[in-house]
N, C-alpha and C positions, 0 to 999 in steps of 0.2 A: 445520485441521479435526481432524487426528487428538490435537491438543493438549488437545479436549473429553476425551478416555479417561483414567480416575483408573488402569487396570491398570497393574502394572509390567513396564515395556519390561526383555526380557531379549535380548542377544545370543548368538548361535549362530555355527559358523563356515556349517553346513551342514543339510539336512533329516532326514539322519540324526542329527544332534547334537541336533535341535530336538526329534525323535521320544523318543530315551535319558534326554532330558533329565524329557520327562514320565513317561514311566515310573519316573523315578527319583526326583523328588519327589511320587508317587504320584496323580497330577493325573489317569490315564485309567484306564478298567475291565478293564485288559489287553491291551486292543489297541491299534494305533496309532493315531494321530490324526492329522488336517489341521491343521498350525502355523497359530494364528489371529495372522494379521499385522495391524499396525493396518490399514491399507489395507481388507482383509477385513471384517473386525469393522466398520468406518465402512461399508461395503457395505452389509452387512445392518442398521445402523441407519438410515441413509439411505432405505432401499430400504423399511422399515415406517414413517417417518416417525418416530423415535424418537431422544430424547436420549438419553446414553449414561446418563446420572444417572435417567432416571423409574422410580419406583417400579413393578414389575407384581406383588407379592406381598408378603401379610408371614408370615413362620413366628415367630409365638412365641415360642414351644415353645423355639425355636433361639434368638431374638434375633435373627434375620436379618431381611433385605431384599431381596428377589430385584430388581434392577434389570435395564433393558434392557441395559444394557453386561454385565453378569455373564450373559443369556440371548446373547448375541449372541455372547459368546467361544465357549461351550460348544455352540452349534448352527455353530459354522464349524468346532471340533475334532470334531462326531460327522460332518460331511461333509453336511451342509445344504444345501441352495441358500437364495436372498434370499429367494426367492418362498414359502417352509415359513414367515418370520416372523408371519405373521397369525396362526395355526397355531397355533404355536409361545406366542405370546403367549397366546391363547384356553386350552392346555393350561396355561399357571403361573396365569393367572387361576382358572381351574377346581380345582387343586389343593391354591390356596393359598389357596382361599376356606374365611371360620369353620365351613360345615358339613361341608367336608371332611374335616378337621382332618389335618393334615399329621401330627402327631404316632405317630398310630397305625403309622405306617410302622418304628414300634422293636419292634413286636412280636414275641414269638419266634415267632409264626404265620408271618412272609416275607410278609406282605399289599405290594400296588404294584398302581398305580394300572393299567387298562385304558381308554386312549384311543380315544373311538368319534368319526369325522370323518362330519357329515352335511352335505347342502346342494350347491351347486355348487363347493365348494371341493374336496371330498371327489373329487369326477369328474374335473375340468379340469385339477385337482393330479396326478391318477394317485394316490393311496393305495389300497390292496391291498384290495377287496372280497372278492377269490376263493380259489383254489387255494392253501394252505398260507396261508390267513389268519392263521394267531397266531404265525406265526415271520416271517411278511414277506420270505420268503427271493426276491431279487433285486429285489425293489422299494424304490427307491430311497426314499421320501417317506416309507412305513412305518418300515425301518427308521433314518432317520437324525434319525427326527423322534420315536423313540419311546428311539433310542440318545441326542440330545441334553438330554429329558428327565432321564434318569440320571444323566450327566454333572452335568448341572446342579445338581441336588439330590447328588451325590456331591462335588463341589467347595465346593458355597456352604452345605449345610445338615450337612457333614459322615454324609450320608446312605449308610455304606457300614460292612463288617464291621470297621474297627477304629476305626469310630467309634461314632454311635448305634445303628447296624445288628446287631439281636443274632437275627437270622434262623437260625432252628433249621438248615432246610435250603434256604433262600434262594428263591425265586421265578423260574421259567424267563421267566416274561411279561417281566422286566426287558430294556428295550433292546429287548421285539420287540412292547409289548401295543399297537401304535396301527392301527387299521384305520380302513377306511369303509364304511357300509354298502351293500348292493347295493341300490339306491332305485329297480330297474326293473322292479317287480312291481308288481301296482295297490292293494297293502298300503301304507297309510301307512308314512315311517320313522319313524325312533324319537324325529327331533327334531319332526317334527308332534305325537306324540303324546303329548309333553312340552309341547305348546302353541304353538311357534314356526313362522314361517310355512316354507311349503314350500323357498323361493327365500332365506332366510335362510342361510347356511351355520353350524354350532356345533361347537362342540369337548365331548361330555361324559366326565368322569371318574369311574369305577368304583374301587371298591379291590375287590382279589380276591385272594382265597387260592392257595395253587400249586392248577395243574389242568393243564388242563382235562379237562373229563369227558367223552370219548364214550360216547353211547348206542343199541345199535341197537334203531332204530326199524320196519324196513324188514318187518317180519311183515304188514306188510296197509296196506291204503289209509284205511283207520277212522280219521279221525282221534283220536275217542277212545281208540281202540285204541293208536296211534300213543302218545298222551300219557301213557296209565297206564303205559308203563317208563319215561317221561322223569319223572313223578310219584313213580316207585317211587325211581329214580336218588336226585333229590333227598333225600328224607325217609329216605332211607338214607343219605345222606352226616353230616354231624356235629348233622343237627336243629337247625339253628342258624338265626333270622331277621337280616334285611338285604333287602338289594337283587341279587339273580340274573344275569348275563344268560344266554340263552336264544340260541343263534345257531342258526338256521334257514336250512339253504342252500337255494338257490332251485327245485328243483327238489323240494324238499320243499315251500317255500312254496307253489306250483302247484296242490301234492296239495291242500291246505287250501284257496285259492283256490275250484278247480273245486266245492269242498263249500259253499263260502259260509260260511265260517271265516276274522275278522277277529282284525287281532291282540288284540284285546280276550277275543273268544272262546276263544283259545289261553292266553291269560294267567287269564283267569278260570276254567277248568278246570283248568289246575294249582295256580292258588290253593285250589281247593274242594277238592282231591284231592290234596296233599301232608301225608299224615297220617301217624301211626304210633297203636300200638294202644299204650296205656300198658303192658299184659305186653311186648311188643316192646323200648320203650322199655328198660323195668326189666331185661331177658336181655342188653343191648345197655349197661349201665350208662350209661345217659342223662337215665335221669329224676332231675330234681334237680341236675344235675351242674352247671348253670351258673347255676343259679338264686343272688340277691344274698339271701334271704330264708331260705334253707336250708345246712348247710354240709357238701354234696358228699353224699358217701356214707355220712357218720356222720350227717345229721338227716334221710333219708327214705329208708323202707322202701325196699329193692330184692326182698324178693322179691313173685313175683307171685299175688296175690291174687283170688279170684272175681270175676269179672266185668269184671278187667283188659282180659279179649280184643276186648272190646266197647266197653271206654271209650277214647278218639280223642284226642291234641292235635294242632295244627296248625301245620306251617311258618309259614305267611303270614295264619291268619286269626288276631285274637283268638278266644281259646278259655278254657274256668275251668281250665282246668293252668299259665296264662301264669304267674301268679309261681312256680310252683314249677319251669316249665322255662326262663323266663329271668330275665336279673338287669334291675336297671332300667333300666342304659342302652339296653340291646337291647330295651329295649319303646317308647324314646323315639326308633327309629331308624326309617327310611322300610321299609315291608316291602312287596316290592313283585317283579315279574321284567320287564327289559328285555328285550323280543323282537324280535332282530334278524336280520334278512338279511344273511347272507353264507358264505363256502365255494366249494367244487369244489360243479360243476351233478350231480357222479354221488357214488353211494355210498350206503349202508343206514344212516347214523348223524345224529344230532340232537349238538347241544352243550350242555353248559352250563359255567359256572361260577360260584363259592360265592365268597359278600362274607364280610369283614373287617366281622361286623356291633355290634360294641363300640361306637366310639365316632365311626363317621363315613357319612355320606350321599352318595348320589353327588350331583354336580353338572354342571349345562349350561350353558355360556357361548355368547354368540354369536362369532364371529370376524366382522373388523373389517376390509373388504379395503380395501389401498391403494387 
């Protein structure tokens, strides 16, 4: 059986030797790893029904081929169980899909992907809906399903600082962005509202810039109220269109609930209300600044002129500023905010954080249970 594996069999005397060893030809993210033995690795391809050779992704950009045998080593070294394979697959499918585009991940921005688990996989697995959601701290499924990711793409796509990775100040989500939502509010989640059925389980993929942003919300029960600092948050951060997510812990969600506030409703009021006043923009050296049609701050006026204070562009809606505040691929991108449950049930703050909106979309896969 273990004859199927094209990896090279390396001997060790010991598990310490087998740990210095990866550290030494630079195989892990600093930390130690679990030696993936054949034994092991045929576990977790057995276990998702996978030859070691089937394709689950292509990178381009790289030349590469994410195979199962290449996800299999690298989810037994991040500390995986069998049962994360479905998972596991669902996230390279998701990643390494064309509208993705894997590439953007060289950005000096530190953009990396955030993994959202919905469905009963998300539940029955235990991935982290709650308390200290974006760091994953003691939950096993989060972090070792968001660490093997990494790995992954840090071994087979050469995705790490002395390789493609020219990450200004590098991305804290790496190794900790994989959550699930809390799907026990009577809010649709976010894979329904993406169109898949409730009892489906999916895997979808964000790219995000470092954050995350809290906001406090907690001045009054209004939900509008509530929304125009998470509205101010946004459109004060880099005015930049993409795809958002919005994390709403549950006890906020309630708030909204009891008002008969859908997540459509909560989405569609920040869409309408993530604005800046173009004087704003211009004091703020924004206007222009990313636009493909103007070049920076030599081809458009920065000071501000009569009637600036009154004139509006907009995060997320088309508006007549669109080509001069973005370039074309960012008007060809999904503009949009993912409004998700999850978090600690206490506390006075909303989330968000900001896409990587250049040159890639998020995407939703289903996951595939043995």
């Amino acid at each position: 059986m273990v004859d199927r594996l094209t990896a090279d069999r390396i001997s060790v005397e010991n598990l310490d030797a087998a740990m210095e060893l990866y550290f030494e030809r630079g195989w892990t993210d600093g930390l130690p790893v679990v030696p993936p033995t054949e034994m092991k690795v045929m576990e977790f391809l057995d276990y998702a029904g996978l030859e070691p050779g089937r394709p689950l992704g292509d990178v381009p950009e790289r030349d590469r081929v994410i195979t199962a045998e290449h996800l299999a080593i690298n989810a037994v070294m991040a500390g995986c169980k069998k049962e994360y394979m479905p998972v596991l697959v669902a996230s390279v499918e998701a990643i390494c899909h064309p509208d993705f585009r894997f590439n953007h991940m060289a950005t000096l921005g530190s953009a990396w992907p955030m993994l959202i688990v919905n469905g009963p996989m998300g539940r029955d697995l235990g991935f982290n809906s709650g308390m200290y959601l974006l760091s994953s701290a003691g939950n096993r499924p989060s972090s070792t399903v968001a660490r093997a990711i990494s790995l992954l793409f840090w071994n087979c796509t050469e995705s790490r600082p002395d390789g493609i990775q020219r990450g200004q100040f590098g991305n804290p989500g790496r190794g900790h962005y994989c959550i699930a939502e809390n799907e026990e509010t009577s809010w649709d989640p976010l894979h329904v509202m993406l169109g898949f059925d409730r009892e489906q389980s999916t895997v979808t993929a964000v790219s995000t810039y470092p954050g995350p942003y809290q906001v406090y919300c907690q001045r009054t029960a209004n939900p509008e109220l509530m929304l125009d600092s998470m509205a101010d948050a946004i459109s004060t951060y880099d005015f930049y269109r993409g795809t958002y997510i919005l994390l709403v812990p549950p006890h906020f969600a309630e708030l909204f609930i009891q008002r008969g506030w859908s997540k459509h409703d909560v989405r569609r009021y920040l869409m309408d209300n993530c604005k800046r006043s173009v004087a704003d923009l211009k004091r703020r050296g924004l206007w222009g600044l990313h636009s493909s049609e103007y070049d920076g701050f030599a081809g458009v006026a920065q000071a501000v002129q009569p009637g600036d204070e009154d004139r509006y562009a907009y995060v997320f809606k088309p508006h007549e500023y669109d080509r001069i505040m973005f370039d074309d691929t960012t008007l060809l991108r999904r503009s949009d905010i993912y409004v998700v449950v999850g978090g600690g049930n206490a506390g006075p703050r909303l989330c968000f954080l900001a896409p990587y909106g250049v040159s890639t979309d998020p995407m939703t896969v289903a996951v595939h249970p043995v």
